[in-house]
C-alpha positions as CSV (number, residue, x, y, z in Angstrom):
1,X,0.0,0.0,0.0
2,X,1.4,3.2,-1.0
3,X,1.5,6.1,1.8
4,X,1.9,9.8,1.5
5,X,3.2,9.6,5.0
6,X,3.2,6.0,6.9
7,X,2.5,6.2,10.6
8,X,0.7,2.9,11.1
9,X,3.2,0.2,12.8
10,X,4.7,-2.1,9.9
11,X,4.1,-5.1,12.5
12,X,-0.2,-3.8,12.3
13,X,0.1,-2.6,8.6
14,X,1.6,-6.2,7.4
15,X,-1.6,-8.0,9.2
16,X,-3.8,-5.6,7.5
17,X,-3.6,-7.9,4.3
18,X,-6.7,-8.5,1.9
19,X,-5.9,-11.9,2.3
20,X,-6.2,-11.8,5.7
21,X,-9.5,-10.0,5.0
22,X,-10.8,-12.5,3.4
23,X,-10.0,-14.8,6.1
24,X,-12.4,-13.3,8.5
25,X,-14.9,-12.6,6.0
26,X,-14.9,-16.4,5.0
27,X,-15.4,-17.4,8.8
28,X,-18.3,-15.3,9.1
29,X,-19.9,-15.7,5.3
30,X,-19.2,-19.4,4.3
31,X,-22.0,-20.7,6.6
32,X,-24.5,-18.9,4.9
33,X,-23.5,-20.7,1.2
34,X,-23.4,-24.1,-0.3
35,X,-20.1,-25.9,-1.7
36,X,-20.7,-24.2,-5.2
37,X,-21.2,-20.7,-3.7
38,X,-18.2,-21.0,-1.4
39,X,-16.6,-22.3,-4.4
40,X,-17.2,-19.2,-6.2
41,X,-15.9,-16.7,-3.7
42,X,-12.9,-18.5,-4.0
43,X,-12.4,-17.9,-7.3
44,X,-13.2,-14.4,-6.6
45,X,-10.6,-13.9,-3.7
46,X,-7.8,-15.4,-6.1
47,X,-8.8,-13.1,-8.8
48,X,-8.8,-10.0,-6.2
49,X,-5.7,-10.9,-4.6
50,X,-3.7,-11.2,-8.0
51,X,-5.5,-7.7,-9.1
52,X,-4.6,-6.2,-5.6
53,X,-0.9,-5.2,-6.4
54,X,-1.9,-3.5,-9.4
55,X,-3.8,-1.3,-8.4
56,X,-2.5,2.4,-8.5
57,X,-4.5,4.6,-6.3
58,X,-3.4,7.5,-8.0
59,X,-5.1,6.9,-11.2
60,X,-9.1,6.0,-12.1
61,X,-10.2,3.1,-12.0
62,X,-11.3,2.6,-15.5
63,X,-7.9,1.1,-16.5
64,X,-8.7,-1.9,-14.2
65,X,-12.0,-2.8,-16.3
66,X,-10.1,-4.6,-19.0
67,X,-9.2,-7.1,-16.1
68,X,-12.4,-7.6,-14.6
69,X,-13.7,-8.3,-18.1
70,X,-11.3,-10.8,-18.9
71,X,-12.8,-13.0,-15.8
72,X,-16.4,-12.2,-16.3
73,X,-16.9,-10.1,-13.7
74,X,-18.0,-6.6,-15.0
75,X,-21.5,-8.6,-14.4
76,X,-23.3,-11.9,-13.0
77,X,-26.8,-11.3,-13.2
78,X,-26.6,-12.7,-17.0
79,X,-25.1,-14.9,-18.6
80,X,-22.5,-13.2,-20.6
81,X,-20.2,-15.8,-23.4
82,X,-19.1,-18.9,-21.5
83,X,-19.0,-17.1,-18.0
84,X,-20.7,-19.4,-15.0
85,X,-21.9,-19.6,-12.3
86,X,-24.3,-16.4,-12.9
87,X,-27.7,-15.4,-11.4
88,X,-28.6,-11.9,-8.7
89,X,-26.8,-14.2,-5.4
90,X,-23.7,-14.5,-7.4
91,X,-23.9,-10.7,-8.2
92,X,-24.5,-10.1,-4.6
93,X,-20.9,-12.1,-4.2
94,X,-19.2,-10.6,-6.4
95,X,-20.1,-7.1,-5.8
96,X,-19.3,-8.1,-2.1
97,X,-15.4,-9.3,-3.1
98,X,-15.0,-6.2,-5.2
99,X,-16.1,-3.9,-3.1
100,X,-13.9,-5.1,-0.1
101,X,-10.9,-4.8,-2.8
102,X,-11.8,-1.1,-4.2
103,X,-15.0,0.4,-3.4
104,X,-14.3,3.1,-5.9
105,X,-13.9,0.1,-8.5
106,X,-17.0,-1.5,-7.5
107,X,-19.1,1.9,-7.4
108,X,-17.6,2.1,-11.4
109,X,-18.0,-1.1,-12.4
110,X,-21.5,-1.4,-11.5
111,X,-22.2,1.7,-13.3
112,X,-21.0,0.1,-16.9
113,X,-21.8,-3.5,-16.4
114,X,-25.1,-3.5,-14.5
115,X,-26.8,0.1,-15.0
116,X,-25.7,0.5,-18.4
117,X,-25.2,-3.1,-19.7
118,X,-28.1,-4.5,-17.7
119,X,-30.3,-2.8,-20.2
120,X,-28.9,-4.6,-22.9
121,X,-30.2,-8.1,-21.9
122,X,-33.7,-6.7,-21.2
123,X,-33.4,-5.6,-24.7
124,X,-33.1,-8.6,-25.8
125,X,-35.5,-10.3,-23.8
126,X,-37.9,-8.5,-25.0
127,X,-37.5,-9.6,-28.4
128,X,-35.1,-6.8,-29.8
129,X,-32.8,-7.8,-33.0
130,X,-30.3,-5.2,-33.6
131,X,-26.8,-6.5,-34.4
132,X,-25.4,-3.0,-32.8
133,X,-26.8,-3.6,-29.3
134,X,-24.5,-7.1,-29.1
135,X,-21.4,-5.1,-30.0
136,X,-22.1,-2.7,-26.7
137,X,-23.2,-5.7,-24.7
138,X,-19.6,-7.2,-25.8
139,X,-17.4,-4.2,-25.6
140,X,-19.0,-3.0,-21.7
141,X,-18.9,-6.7,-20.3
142,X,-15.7,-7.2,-22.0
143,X,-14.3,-3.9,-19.7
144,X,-13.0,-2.5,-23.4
145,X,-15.7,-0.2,-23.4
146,X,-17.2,2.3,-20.6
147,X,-21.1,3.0,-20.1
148,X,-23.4,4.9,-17.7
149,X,-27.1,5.5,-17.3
150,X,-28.9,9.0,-18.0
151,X,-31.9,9.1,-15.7
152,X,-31.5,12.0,-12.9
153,X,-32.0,15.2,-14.2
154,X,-31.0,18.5,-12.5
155,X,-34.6,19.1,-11.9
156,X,-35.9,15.4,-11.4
157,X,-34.1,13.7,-8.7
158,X,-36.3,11.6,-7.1
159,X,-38.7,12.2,-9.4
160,X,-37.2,10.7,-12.2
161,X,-40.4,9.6,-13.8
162,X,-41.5,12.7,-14.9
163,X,-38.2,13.7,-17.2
164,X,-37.9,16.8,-19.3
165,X,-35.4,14.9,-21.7
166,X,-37.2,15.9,-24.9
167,X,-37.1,13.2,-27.8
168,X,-38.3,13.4,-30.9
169,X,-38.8,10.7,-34.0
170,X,-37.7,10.9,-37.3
171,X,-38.0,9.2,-40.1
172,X,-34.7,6.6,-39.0
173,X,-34.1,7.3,-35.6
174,X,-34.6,9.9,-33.1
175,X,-33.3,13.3,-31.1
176,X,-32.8,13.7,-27.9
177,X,-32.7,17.3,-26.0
178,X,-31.9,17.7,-22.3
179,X,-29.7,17.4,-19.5
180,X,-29.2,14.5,-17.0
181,X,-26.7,14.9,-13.9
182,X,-24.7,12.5,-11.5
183,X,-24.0,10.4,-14.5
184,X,-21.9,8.0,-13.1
185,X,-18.6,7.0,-15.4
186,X,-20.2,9.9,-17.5
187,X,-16.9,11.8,-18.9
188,X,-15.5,8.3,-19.8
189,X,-18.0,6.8,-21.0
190,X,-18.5,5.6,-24.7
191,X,-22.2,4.8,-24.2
192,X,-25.2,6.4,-22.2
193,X,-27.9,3.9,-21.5
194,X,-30.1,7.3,-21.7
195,X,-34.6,7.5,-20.8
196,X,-36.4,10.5,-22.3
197,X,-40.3,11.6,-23.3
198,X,-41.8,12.4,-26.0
199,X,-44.7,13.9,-24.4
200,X,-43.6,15.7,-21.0
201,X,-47.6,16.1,-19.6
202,X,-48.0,11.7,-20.6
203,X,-44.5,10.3,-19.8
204,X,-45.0,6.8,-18.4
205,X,-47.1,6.6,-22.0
206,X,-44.3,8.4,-24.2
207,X,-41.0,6.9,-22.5
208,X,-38.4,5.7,-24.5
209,X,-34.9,3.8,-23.8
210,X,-32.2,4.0,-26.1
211,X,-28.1,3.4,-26.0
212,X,-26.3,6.1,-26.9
213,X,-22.9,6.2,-28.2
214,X,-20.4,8.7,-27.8
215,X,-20.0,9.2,-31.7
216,X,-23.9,10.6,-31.4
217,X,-22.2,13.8,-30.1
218,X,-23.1,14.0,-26.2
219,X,-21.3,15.8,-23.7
220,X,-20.3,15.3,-20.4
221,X,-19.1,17.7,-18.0
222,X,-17.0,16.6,-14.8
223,X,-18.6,17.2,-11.5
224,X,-16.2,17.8,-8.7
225,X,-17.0,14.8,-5.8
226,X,-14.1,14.7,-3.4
227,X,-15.6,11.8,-2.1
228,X,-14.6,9.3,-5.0
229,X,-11.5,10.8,-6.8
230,X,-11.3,7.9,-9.1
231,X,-14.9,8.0,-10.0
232,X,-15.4,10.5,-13.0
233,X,-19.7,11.4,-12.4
234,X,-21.0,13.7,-14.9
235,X,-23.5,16.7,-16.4
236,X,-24.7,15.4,-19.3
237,X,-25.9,17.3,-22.2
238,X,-27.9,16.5,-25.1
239,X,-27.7,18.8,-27.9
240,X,-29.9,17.8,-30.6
241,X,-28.2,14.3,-30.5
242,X,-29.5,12.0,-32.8
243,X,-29.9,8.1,-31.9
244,X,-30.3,5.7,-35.3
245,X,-33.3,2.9,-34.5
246,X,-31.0,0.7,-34.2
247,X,-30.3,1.7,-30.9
248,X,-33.4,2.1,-29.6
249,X,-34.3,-0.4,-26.4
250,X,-37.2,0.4,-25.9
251,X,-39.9,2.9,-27.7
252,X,-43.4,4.5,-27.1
253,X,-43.8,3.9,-23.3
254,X,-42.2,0.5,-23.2
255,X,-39.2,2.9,-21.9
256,X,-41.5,3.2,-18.6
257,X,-41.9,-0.3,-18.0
258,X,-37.9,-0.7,-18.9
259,X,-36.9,1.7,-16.5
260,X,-38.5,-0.5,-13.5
261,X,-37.8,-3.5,-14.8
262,X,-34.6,-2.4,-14.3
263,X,-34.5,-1.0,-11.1
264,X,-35.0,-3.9,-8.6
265,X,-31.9,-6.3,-9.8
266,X,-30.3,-3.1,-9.8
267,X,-30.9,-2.3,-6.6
268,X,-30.6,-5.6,-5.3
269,X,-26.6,-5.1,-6.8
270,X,-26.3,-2.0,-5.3
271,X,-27.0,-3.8,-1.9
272,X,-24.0,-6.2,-2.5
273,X,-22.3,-3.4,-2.9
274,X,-23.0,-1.9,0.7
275,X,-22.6,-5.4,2.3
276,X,-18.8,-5.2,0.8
277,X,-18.3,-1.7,2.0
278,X,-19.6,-3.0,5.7
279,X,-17.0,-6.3,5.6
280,X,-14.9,-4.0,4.2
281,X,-14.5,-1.0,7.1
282,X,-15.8,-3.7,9.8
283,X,-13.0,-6.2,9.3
284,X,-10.3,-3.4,9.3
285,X,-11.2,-2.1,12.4
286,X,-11.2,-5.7,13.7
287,X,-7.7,-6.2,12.2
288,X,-6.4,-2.8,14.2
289,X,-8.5,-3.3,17.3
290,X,-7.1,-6.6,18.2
291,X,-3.1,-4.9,17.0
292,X,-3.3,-2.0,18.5
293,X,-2.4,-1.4,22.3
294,X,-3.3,1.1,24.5
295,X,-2.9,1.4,28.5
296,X,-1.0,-1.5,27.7
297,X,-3.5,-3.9,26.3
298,X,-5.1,-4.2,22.8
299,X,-7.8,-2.1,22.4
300,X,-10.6,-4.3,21.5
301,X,-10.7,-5.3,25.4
302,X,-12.0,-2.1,26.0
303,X,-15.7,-1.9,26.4
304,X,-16.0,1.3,23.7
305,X,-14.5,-0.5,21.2
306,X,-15.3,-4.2,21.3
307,X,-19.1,-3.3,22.8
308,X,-18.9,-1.5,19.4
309,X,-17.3,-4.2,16.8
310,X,-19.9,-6.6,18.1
311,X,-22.5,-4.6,17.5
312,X,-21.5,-3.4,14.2
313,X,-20.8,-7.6,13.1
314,X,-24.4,-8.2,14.3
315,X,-25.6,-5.8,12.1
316,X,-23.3,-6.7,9.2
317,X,-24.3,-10.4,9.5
318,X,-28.3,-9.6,9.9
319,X,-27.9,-7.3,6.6
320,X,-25.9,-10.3,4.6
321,X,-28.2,-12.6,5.5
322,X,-31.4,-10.5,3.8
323,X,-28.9,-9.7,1.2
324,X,-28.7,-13.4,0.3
325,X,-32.0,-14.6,0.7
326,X,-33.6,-11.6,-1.6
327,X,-30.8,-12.9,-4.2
328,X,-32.0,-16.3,-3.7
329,X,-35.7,-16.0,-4.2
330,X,-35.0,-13.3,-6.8
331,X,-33.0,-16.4,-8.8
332,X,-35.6,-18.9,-8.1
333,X,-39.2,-17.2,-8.3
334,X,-37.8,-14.6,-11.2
335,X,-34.9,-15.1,-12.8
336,X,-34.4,-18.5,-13.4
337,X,-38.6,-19.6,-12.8
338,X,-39.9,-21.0,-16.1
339,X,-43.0,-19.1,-14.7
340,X,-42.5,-16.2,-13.4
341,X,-44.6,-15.2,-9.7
342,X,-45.9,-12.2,-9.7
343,X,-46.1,-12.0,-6.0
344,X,-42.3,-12.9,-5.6
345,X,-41.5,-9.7,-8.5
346,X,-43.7,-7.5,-6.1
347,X,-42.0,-8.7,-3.2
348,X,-38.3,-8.4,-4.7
349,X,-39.4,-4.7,-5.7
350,X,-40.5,-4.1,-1.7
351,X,-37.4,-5.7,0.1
352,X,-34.4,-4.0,-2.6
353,X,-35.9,-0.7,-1.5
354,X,-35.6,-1.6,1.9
355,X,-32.3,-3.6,1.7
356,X,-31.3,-0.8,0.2
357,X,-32.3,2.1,2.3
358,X,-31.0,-0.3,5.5
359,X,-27.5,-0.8,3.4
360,X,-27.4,2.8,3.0
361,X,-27.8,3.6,6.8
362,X,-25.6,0.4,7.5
363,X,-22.5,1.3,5.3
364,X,-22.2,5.0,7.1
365,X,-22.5,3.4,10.8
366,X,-20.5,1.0,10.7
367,X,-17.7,3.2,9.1
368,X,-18.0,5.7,11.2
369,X,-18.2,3.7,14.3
370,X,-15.1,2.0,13.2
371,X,-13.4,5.4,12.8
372,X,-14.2,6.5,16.2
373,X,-13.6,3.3,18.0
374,X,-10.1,2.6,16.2
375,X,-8.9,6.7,16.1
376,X,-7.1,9.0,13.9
377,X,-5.2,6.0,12.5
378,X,-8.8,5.2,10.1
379,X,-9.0,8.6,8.5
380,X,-5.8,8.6,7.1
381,X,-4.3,6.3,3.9
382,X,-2.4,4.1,6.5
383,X,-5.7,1.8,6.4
384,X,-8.5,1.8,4.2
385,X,-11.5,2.5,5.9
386,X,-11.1,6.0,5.2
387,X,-12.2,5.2,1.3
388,X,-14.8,2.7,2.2
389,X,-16.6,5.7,4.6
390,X,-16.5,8.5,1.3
391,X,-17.5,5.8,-1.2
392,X,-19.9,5.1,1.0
393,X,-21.9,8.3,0.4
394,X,-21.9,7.9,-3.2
395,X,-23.8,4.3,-3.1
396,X,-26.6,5.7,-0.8
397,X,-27.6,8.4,-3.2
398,X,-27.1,5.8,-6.6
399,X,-29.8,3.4,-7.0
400,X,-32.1,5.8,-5.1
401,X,-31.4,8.2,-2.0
402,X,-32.5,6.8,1.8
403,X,-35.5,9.0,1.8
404,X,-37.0,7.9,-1.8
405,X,-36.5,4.6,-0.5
406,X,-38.5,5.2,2.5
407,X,-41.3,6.8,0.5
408,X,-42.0,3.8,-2.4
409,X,-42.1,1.5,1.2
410,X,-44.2,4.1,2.6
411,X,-46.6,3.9,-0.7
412,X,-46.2,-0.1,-1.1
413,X,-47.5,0.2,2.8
414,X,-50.7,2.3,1.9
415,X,-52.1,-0.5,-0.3
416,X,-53.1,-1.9,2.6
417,X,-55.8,0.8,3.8
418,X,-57.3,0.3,-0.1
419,X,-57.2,-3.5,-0.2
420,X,-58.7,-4.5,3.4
């Protein structure tokens, strides 16, 4: 680990290894799995242990997509060439490894491969036969090629339903006009997986869904976020842009139902994300705590800190277990199910919103906990719980901020006073 300035003991720093890491988060995770998931993360912490040394914290993360491509792992919702196992648990897994590796690689790589390429299997799904939408699909799994998702507007955060992204048809395509913002990977980006209206007073009736390449001419403008320096998020502008039918996902309202579709695996992603992030700063401080001495005794005997640690596992366990079992049904009642249930979808849609507004809570606790129980040590580069705490931040607003979260449960709940 490079250091501007190292003041962690090398005897502390050298048992602060990932692979050490993984060793606690195997003793507290591989109860939870069979032989072929355990089997899995193993093939995950090999891959994440080889990457570790490469990776230069001084430069973005985009130049590490090429390797997580070659192993499959830009995505494993889908199946994508020859890569298996796949399915939402083994997403949930593998969001979990990377983000315990680099949480500012994990917040980037779910951008491209699950926000933005994500799109591309409902596409097909759903019947679509354009040869161009395979060559995205190939170049953003593959890691050659970056994506994003326009949805967020400057005006319509939380309500993103209502957009003001303008499109029009023409005779072989159409034009986009508008603006979205907090475009993750946006200034990188070769495509925009990008929602707009064609009628801004009927848009659940007018919504379309198209991919967006780069060559179409739209800009992005950086947005300084101190929080993930490796991250570029964007302003994106759409000038009159025009999209060839081709690469049109989804037209005339189907863009609506798209947009949804979309949102529950990827929130249910976004939640493996946060259960990394809370392994992640958790195990750290575990690491330190039981290294570091004080009054002449490690610190984790102490009452503020231990009390704390156990508290903060408790919680980490409780929120990988629902993490796991929404996976799990999500696999076997959706995903995989020959017929789908429509109460399992409806459930899946309930529980990612509240996984993911507990997640959100949960990944800012427990590093902040960590970072008071363990001292100045954690908000320095010495360890890295410092960069789990920022990227932290960015996840809770992605996917849906704490308090829109609480708001679709609060509506889901109101059914209840109509259907008795």
């Amino acid at each position: 680990m490079d250091m501007q300035e190292k003041i962690i003991k090398d005897e502390i720093l050298e048992k602060m290894s990932l692979e050490n890491a993984f060793k606690i988060l195997n003793d507290n995770l591989f109860p939870m799995l069979n032989d072929e998931e355990q089997g899995f993360c193993k093939e995950l912490q090999e891959f994440c242990l080889e990457l570790h040394p490469k990776i230069d914290k001084s430069k973005d993360v985009y130049v590490l997509f090429p390797e997580l491509g070659k192993a499959g792992y830009m995505q494993r919702i889908n199946k994508w060439r020859d890569f298996t196992p796949y399915g939402m648990k083994k997403e949930i897994l593998m969001a979990l490894h990377l983000s315990i590796l680099d949480p500012q690689l994990e917040l980037a790589r779910l951008a491209s491969g699950i926000l933005c390429g994500n799109p591309t299997f409902h596409y097909y799904h759903h019947g679509g036969e354009s040869d161009e939408i395979y060559k995205v699909q190939d170049g953003l799994l593959s890691g050659q090629k970056i994506g994003c998702i326009g949805i967020t507007e400057p005006e319509r955060g939380s309500d993103a339903v209502n957009m003001l992204m303008k499109c029009t048809k023409t005779d072989d395509g159409v034009i986009y006009n508008g603006e979205k913002v907090f475009t993750t990977n946006g200034p990188k980006s070769d495509y925009v997986c990008t929602y707009g209206v064609y009628d801004e007073e009927h848009p659940r009736q007018t919504m379309i869904q198209s991919m967006i390449s780069r060559d179409f001419g739209y800009e992005t403008r950086r947005l300084k976020i101190n929080s993930v320096p490796r991250v570029h998020i964007a302003h994106t502008i759409m000038n009159n842009v025009k999209v060839p039918k081709d690469y049109i996902l989804a037209d005339d309202g189907a863009g609506y139902t798209r947009l949804f579709e979309g949102l529950v695996p990827e929130r249910l992603g976004i939640m493996g994300s946060g259960v990394g992030i809370c392994w992640g700063g958790l195990i750290y401080g575990i690491i330190y705590a039981n290294l570091r001495k004080q009054f002449g005794q490690q610190i984790i005997k102490y009452q503020g800190v231990g009390f704390t640690l156990a508290d903060l596992l408790s919680q980490a366990t409780a929120a990988t277990a629902l993490a796991l079992n929404v996976a799990t049904i999500y696999d076997d009642k959706v995903l995989f199910a020959e017929r789908r249930s429509p109460a399992a979808e409806k459930w899946c849609a309930s529980v990612s919103s509240q996984g993911k507004y507990i997640l959100s809570k949960l990944t800012n606790t427990v590093c902040y906990e960590v970072q008071q129980a363990c001292g100045g040590i954690t908000v320095t580069d010495n360890t890295p719980i410092d960069e789990f705490m920022d990227t932290s931040k960015i996840e809770e607003v992605i996917g849906g901020a704490r308090n829109i979260q609480l708001f679709i449960i609060q509506n889901l709940l109101r059914r209840y006073g109509r259907d008795l």
